[in-house]
DSSP file (Angstrom, degrees, kcal/mol; ACC not computed):
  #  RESIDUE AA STRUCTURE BP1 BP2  ACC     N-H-->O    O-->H-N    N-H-->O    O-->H-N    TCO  KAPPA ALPHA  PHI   PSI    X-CA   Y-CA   Z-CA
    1    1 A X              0   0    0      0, 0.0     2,-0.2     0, 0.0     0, 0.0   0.000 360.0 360.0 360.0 128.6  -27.3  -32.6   46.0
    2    2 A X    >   -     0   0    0      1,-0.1     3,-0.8     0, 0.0     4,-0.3  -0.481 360.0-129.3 -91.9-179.8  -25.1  -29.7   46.4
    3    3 A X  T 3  S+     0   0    0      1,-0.2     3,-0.4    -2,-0.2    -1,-0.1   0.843 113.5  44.6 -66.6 -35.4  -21.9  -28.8   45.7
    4    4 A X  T >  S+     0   0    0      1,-0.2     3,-1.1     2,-0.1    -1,-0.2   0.171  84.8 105.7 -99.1   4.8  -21.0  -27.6   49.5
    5    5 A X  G X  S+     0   0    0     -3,-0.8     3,-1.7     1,-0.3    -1,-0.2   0.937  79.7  47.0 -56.8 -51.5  -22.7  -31.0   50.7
    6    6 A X  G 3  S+     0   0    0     -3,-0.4    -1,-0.3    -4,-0.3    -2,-0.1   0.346 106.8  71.1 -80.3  20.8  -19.2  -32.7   51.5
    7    7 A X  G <  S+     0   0    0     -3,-1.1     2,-0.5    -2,-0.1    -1,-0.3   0.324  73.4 100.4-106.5  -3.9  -18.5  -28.9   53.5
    8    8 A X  S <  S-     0   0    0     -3,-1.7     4,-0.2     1,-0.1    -1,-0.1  -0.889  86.9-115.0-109.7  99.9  -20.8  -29.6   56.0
    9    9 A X    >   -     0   0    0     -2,-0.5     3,-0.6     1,-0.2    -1,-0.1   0.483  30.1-123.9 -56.2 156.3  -19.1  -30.7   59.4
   10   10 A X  T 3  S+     0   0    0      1,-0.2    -1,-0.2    -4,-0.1     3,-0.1   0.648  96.2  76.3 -90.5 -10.8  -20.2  -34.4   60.0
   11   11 A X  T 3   +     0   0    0      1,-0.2    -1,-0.2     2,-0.1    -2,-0.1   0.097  63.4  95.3-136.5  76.4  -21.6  -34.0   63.2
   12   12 A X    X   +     0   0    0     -3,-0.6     3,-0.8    -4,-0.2    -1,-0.2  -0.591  45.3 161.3-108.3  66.4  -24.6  -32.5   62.1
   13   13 A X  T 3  S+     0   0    0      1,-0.4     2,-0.2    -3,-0.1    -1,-0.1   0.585  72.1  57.2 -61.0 -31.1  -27.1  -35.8   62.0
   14   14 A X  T 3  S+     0   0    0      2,-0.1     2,-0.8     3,-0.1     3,-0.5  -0.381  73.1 156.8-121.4  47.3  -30.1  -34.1   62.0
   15   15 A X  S <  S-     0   0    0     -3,-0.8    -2,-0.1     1,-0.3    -3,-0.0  -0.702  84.0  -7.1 -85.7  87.6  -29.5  -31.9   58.9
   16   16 A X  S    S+     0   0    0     -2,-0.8    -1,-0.3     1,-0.4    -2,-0.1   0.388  99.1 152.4 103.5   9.3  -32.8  -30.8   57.4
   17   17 A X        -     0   0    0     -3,-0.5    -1,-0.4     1,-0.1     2,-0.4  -0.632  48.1-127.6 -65.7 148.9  -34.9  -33.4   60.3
   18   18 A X        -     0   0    0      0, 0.0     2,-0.4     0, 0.0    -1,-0.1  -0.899  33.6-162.6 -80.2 106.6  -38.7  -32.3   61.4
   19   19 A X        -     0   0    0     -2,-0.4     3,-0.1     1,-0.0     0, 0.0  -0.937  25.3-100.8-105.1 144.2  -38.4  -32.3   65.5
   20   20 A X        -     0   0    0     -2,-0.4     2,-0.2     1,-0.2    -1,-0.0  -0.114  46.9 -88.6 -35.7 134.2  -41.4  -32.4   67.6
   21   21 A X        -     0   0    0      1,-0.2    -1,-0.2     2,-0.0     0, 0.0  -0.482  33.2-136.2 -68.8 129.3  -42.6  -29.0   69.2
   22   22 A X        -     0   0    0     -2,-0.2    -1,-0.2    -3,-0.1     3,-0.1   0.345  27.4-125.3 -68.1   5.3  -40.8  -28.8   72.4
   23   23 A X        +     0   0    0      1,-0.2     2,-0.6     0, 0.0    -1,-0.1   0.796  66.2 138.7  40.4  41.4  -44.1  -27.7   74.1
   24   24 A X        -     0   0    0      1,-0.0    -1,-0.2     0, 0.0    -2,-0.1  -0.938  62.0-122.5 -98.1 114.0  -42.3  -24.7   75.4
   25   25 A X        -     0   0    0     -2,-0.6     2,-0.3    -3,-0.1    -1,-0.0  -0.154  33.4-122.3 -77.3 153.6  -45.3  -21.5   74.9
   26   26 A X        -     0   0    0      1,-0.1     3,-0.1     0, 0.0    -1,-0.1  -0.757  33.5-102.0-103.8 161.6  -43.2  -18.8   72.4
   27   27 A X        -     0   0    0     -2,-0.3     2,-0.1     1,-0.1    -1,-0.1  -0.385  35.9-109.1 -94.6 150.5  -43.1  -15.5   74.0
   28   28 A X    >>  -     0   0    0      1,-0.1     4,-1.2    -2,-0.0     3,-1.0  -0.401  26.2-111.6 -79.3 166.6  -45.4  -12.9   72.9
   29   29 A X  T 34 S+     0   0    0      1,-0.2     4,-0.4     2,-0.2     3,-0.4   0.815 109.8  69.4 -74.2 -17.4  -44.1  -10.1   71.1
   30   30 A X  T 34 S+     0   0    0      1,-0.2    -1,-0.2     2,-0.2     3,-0.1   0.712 103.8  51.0  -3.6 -52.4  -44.9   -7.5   74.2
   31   31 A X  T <4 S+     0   0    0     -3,-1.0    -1,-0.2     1,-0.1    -2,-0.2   0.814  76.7 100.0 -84.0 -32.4  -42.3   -9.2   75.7
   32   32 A X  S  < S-     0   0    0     -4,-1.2     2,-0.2    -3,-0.4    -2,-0.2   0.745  98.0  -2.9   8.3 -90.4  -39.6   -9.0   73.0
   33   33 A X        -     0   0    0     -4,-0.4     0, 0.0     2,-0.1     0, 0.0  -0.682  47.1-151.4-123.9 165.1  -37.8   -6.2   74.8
   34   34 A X  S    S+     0   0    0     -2,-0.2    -2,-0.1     2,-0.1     2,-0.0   0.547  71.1  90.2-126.9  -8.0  -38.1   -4.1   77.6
   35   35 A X  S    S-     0   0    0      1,-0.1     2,-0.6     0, 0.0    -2,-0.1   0.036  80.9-110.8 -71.1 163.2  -36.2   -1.0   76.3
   36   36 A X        -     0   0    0      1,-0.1    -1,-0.1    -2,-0.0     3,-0.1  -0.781  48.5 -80.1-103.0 162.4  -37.9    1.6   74.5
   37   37 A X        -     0   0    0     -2,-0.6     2,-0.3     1,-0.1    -1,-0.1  -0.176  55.1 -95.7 -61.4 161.1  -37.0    2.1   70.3
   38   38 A X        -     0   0    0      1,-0.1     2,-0.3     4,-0.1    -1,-0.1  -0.428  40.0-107.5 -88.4 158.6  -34.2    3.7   69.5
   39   39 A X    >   -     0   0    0     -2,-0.3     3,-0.8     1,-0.1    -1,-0.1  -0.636  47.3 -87.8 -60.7 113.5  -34.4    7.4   68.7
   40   40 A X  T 3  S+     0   0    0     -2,-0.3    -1,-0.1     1,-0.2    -3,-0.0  -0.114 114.1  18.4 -48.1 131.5  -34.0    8.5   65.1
   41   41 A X  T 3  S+     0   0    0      1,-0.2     2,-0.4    -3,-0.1    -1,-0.2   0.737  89.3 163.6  85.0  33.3  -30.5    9.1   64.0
   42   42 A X    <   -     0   0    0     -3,-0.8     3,-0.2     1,-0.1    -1,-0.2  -0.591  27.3-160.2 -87.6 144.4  -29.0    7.0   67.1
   43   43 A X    >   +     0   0    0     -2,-0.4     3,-3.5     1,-0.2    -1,-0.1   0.380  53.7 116.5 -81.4   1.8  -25.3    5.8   67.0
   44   44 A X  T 3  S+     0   0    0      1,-0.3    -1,-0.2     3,-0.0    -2,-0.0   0.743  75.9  47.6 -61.6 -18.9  -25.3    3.2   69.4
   45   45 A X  T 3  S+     0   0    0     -3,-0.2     2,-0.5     2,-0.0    -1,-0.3   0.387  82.7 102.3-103.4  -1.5  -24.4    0.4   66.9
   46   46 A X    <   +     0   0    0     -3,-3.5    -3,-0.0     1,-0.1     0, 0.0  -0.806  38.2 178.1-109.8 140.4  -21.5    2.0   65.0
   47   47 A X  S    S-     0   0    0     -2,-0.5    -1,-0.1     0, 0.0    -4,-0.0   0.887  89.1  -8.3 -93.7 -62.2  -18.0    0.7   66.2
   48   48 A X  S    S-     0   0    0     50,-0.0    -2,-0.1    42,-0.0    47,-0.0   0.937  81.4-129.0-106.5 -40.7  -15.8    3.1   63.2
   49   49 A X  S    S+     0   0    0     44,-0.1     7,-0.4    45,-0.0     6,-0.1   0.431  73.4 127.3 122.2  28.6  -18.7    4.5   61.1
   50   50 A X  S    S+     0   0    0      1,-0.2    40,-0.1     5,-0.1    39,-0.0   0.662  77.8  43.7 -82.4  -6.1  -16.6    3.1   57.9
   51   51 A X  S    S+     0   0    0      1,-0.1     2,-0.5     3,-0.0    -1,-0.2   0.484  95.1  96.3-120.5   9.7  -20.0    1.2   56.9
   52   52 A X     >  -     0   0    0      1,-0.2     4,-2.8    -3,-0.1     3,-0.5  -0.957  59.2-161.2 -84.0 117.2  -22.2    4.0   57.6
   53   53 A X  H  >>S+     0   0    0     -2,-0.5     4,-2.0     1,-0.2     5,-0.6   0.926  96.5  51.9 -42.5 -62.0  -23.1    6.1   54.7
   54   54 A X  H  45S+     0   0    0      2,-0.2    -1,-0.2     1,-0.2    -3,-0.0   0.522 113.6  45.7 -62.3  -3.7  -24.2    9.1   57.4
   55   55 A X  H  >5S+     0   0    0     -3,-0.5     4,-0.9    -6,-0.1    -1,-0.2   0.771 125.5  26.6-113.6 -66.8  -20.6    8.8   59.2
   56   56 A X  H  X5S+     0   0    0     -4,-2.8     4,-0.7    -7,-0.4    -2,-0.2   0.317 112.4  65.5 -91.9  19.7  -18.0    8.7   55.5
   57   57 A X  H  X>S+     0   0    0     -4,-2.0     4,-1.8    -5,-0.2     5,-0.5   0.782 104.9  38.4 -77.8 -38.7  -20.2   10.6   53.0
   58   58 A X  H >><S+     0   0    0     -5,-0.6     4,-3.0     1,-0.2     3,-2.8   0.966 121.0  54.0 -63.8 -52.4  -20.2   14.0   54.7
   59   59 A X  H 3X5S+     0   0    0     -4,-0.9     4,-3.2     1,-0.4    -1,-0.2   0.870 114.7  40.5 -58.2 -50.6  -16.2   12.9   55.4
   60   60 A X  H 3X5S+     0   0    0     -4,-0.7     4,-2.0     1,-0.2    -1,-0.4   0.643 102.2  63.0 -75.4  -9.9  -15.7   12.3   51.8
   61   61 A X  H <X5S+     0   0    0     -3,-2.8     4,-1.2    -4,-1.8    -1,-0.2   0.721 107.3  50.1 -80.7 -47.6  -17.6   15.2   50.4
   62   62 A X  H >X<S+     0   0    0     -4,-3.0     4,-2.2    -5,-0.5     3,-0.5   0.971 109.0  53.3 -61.3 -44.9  -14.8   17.3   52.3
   63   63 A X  H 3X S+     0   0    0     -4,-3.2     4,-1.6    -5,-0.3    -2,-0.2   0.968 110.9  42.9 -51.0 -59.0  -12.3   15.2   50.7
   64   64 A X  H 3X S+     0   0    0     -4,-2.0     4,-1.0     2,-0.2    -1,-0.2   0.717 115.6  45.2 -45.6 -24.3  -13.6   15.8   47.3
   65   65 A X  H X< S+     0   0    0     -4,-1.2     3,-0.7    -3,-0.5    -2,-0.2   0.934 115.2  52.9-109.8 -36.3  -14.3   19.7   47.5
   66   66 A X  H >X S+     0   0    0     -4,-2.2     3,-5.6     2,-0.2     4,-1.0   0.936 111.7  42.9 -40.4 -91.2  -10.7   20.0   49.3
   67   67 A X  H 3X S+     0   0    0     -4,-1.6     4,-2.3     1,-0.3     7,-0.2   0.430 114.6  52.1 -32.3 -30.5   -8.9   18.1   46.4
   68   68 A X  H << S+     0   0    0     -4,-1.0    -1,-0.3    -3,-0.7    -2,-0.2   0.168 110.4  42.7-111.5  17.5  -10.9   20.0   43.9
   69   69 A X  H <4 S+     0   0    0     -3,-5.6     3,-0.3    -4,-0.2    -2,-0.2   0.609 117.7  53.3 -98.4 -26.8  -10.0   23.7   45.4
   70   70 A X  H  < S+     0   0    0     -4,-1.0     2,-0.3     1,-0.2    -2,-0.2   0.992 135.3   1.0 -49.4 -77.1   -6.3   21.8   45.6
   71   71 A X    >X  +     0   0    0     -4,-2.3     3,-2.1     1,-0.1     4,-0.5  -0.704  62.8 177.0-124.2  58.4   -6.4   20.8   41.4
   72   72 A X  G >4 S+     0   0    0     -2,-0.3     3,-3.9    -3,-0.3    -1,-0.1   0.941  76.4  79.9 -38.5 -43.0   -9.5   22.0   39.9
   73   73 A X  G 34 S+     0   0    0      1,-0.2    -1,-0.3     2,-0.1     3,-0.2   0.744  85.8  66.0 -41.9 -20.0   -8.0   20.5   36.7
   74   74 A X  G X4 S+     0   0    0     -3,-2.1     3,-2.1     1,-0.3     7,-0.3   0.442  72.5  95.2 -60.6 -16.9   -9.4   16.9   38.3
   75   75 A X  T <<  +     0   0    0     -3,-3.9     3,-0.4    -4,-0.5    -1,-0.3   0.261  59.5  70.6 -84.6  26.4  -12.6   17.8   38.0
   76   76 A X  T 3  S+     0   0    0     -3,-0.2    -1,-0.3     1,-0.2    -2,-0.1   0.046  99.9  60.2-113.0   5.0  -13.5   16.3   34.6
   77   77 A X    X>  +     0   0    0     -3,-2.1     4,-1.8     1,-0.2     3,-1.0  -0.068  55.5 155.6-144.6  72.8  -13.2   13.2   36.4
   78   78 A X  H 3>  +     0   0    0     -3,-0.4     4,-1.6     2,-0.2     5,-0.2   0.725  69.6  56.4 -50.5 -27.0  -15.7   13.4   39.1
   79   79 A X  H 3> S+     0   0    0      2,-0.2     4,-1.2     3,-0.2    -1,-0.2   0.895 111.0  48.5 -67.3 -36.6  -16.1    9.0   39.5
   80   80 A X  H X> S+     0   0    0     -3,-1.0     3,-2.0     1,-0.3     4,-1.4   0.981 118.6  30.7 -93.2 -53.0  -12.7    8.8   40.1
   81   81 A X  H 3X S+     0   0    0     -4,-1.8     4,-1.9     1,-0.3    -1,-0.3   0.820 119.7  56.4 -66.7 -13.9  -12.1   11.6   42.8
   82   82 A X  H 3X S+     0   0    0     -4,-1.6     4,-1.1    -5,-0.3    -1,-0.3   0.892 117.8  38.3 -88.7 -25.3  -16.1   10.8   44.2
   83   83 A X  H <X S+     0   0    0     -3,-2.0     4,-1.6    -4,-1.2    -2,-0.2   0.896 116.1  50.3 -99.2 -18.0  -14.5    7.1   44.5
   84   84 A X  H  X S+     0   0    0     -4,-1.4     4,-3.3     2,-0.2     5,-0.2   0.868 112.5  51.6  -6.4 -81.1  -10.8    8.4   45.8
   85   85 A X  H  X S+     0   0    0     -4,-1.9     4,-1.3    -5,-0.4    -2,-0.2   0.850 112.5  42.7 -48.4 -41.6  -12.8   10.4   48.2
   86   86 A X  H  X S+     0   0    0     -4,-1.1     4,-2.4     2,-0.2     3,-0.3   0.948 114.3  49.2 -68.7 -55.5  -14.8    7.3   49.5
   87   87 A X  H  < S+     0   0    0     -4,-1.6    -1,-0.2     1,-0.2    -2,-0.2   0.803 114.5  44.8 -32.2 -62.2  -12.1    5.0   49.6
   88   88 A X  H  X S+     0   0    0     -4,-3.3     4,-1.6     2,-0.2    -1,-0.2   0.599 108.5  55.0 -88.4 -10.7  -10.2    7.4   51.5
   89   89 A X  H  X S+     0   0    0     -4,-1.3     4,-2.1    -3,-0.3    -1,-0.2   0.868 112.6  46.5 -64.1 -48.6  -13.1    8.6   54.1
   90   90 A X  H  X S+     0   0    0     -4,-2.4     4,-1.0     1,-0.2    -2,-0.2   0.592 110.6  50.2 -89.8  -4.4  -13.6    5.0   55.1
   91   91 A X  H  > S+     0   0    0     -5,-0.2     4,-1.4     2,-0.2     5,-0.2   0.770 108.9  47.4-110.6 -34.6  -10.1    4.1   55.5
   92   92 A X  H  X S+     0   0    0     -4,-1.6     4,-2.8     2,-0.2     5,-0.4   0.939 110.8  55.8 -66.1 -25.7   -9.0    7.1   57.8
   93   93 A X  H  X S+     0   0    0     -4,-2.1     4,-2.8     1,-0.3    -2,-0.2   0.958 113.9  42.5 -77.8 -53.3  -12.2    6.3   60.0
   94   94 A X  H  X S+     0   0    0     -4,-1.0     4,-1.3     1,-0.2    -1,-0.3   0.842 114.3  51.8 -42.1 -19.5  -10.7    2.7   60.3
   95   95 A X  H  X S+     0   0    0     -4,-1.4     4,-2.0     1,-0.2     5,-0.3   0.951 109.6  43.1 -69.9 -60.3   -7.4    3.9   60.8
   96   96 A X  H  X S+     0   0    0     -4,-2.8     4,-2.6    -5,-0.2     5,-0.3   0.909 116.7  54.1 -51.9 -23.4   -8.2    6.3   63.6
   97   97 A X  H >X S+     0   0    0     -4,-2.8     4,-1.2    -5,-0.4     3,-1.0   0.961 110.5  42.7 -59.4 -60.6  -10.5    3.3   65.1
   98   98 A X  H 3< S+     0   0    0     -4,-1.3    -1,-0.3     2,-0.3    -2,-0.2   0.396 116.7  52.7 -76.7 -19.4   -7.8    0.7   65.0
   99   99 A X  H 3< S+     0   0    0     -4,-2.0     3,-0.5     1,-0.2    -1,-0.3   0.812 107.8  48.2 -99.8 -25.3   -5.3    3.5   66.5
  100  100 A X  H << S+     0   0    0     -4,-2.6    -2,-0.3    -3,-1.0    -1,-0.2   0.864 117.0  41.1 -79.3 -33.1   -7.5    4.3   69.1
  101  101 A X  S  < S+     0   0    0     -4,-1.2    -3,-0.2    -5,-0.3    -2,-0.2   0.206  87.8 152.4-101.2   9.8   -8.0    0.2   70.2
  102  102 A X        -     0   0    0     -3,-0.5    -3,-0.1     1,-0.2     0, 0.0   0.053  48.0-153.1 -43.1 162.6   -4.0   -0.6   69.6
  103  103 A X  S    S+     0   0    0      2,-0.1    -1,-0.2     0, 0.0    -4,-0.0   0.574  83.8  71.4 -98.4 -23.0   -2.3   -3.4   71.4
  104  104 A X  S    S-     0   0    0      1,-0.2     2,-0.2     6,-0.1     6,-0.2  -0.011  77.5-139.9 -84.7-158.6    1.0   -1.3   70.9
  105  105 A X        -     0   0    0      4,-0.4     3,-0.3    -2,-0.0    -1,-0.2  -0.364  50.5 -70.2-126.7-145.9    1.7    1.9   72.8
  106  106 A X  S    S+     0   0    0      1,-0.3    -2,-0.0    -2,-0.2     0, 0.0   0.699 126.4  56.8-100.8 -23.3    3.3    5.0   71.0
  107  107 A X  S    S-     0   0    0      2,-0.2    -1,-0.3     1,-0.0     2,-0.0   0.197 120.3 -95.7 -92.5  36.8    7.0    3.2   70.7
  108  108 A X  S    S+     0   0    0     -3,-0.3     2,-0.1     1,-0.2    -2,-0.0   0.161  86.2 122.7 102.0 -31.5    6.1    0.3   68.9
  109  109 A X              0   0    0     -5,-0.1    -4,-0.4     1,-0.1    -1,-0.2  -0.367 360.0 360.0-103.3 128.9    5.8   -2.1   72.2
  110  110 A X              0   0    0     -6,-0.2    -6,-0.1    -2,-0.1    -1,-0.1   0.416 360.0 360.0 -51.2 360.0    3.0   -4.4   74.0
């Protein structure tokens, strides 16, 4: 018994049942797709590129080496500015994402 047993909508009856093979044949893998593989180093799947490493590292690497021609004194604490930097890489690309897909216009307005 688990903990998350009373979590589980009630009408799901057949919760952990063995059903009968539907006698449906399963497709071979040939058939999978019809596309060809994706290219190395394609983008097609990033919406802001805030969870791609290859999209905010180079971004944040500029952040850091800006900050630290800005304040060299900072540089005895490379963790905090490398995590500063990260922070702040992935949160401008969501900003700019979320500004490009607004619902408002440029006063404030639907």
């Amino acid at each position: 018994m688990s903990p998350y047993d009373d979590m589980r909508p009630p009408s799901d009856p057949g919760q952990g049942a063995i059903r009968p093979a539907s006698g449906i044949p399963a497709r071979s893998a040939d058939r999978l797709s019809t596309r060809p593989p994706f290219a190395p180093g394609n983008a097609m799947h990033l919406t802001h590129g805030a969870k791609s490493p290859r999209v905010f590292l180079p971004l944040a690497e500029r952040l850091s080496a800006g900050l630290l021609d800005d304040r060299p004194d900072l540089a005895r604490f490379p963790e905090t500015i490398a995590a500063w930097a990260d922070a702040e890489a992935r949160a401008g690309l969501l900003r700019e994402w979320l500004a490009d897909r607004s619902m408002f216009d440029g006063a404030g307005t639907t």
